[in-house]
N, C-alpha and C positions, 0 to 999 in steps of 0.2 A: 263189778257191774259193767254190762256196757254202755254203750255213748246212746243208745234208744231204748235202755232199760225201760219197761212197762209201758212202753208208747205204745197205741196203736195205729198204723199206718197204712194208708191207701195209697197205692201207686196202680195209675193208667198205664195204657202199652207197657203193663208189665212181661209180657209174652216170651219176649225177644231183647234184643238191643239196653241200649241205655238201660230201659225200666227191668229187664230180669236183671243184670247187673244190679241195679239199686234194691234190688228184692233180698239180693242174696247178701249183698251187703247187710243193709238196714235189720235182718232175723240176725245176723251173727253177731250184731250189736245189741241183738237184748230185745228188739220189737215184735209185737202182732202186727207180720204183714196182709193185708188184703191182697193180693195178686189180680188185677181188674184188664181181662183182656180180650178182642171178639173172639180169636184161635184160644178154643177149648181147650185142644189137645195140649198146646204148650203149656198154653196155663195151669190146668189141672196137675198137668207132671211136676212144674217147678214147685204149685203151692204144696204138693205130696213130698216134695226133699227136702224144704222149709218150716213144714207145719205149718203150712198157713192155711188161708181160706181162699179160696178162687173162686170170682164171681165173673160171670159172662157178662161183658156188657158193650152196646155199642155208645159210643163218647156222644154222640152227635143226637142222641134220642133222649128227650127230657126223661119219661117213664123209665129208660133202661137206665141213666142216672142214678135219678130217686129212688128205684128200687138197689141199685150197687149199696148208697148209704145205710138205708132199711137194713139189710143181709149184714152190712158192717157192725150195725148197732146190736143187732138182735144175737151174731157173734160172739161181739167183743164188748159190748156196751158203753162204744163213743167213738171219739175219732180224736188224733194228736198231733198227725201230721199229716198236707195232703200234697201229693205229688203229682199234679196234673202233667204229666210226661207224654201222654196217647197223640202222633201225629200222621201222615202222609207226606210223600212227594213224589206222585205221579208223574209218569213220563210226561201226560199232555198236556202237565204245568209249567211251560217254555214262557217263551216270547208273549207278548200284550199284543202282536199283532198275530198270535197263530193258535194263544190260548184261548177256547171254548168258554162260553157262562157255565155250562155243566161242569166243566173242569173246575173254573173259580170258586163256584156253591161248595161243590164238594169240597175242598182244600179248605175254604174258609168254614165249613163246616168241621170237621173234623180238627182241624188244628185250632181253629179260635172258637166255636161256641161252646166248644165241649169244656174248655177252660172259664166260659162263663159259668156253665151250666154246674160245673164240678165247684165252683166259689159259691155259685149261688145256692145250693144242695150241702157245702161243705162247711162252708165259714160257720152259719150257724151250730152246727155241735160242735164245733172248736170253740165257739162262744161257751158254747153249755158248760163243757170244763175249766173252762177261765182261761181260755187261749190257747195257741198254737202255733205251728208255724204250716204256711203256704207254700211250694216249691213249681212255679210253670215254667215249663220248658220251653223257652222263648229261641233265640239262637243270634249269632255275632251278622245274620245279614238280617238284622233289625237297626243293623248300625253302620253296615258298608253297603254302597253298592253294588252290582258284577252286571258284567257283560253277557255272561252265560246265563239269562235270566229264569229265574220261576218265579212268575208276577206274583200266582196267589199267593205261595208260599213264603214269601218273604214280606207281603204286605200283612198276612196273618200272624207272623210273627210279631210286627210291628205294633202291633192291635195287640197280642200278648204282651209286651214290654208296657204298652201304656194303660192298661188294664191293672198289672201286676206294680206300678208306682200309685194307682189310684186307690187302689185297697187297700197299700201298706198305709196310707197316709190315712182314712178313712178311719180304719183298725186297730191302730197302733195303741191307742188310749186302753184299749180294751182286750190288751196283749194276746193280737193276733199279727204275727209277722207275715211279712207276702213279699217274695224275691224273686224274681225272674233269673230263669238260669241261663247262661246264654253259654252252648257247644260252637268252636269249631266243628270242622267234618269231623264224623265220629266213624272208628270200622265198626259198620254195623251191617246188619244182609241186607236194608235198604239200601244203604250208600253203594254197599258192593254191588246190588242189584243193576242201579241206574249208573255207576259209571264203568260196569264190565261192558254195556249198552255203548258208550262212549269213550275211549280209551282217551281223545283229546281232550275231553270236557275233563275228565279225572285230573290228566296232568296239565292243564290251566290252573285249576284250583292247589294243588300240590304246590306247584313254585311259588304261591303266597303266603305257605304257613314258616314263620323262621325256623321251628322244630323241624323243619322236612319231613314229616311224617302227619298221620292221621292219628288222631286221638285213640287210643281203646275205653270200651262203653266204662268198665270200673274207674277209670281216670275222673270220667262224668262223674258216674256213681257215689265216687269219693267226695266232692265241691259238693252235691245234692244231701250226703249223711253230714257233712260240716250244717248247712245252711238249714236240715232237721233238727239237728240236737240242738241240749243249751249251748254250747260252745259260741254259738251264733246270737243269743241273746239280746246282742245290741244290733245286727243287723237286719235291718228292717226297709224294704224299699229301694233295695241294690238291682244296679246291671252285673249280675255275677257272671263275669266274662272266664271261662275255660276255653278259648278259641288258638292257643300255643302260638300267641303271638300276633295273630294276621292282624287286629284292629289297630296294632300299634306301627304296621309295617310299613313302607317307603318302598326301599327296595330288600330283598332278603340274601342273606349269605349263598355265596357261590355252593 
């Protein structure tokens, strides 16, 4: 059997990145994946190689939420794990003296209510089966700062980490686990996106990981199926750091 044998599982920003990696993971382990992403096309394709089920949704719309779950139930008839992964990080999310309120809404939209909205919509049919486990993609600049800033997106982050300690502790009686995942830079076609954009912003960040390299999305992937399955059982309310070192760093290896 595998390690999500009969689970059923929803992952956000399954499209692409991190979350198709964790798709394709999590079915080869045994689960009913939901694949939940606004790009049809990708998602349709991957839930078609998977067997799963693809539902169109946008993260940041209560309706297109509740109805993701709806689709999920009516599927598979529950939920087991939930992987609140769906984020952005737009260009014109820089600087606090150069980033936009439009810019801000939207990043906080998107990366942190959508992690409400997905607990608040979610938690309960994890209740319904006698628990679960929670997985949001928070990240390691909820815990360092940079010069090279993206105000919303690292304050939304921030808001996901203290979010994802409030529910474990809330929950926990009533075995639902809630763990904030925290990525270093991950190779993903966002990251590549925004730092092909900036060749120096890329290598500012690069000289701080002691790995000298960038994450690949299954590395994530992998930390996200450990903190789905039982294996994780006891943990509950972690900063689950995959960042290859940077939060522990000083200086790094030549």
């Amino acid at each position: 059997m595998g390690r999500l044998e009969n689970k059923i599982c929803v992952i956000t920003g399954a499209g692409s990145g991190i979350g198709r990696a964790a798709a394709i993971r999590f079915a080869h382990e045994g689960a009913s994946v939901v694949v939940a992403d606004i790009d049809a096309a990708t998602g349709r394709e991957l839930a078609a190689s998977i067997d799963g089920l693809f539902v169109e949704v946008d993260v940041a719309d209560e309706a297109s939420v509740r109805d993701m779950f709806a689709a999920t139930v009516t599927a598979f008839g529950g939920l087991d794990v939930l992987f609140n992964n769906a984020g952005i990080s737009p260009s014109d999310d820089d600087s606090i003296l150069t980033t936009g309120l439009d810019a801000w809404r939207r990043v906080q939209d998107v990366n942190l209510t959508s992690v409400y909205l997905g607990c608040h919509y979610g938690i309960p049919l994890l209740l319904e089966r006698g628990g679960g486990s929670v997985i949001n993609t928070a990240s390691f600049v909820a815990l360092v700062g940079s010069a090279t800033s993206q105000i919303s997106y690292s304050a939304s982050k921030g808001g996901v980490l203290s979010m994802s300690r409030e529910l474990a502790v809330e929950f926990a009686r009533q075995h639902v686990r809630v763990n904030a995942l925290c990525p270093g830079p991950v190779n993903t076609p966002l990251l590549r996106e925004l730092f092909a954009k900036d060749p120096e912003r890329a290598a500012r960040r690069l000289v701080h990981v002691p790995l000298g390299r960038f994450a690949e999305p299954e590395e994530i992937a992998n930390a996200a199926l450990f903190l789905a399955s039982d294996e994780a059982s006891f943990v509950t309310g972690a900063t689950f750091l995959v960042d290859g070192g940077i939060s522990s760093a000083y200086v790094t290896p030549l």
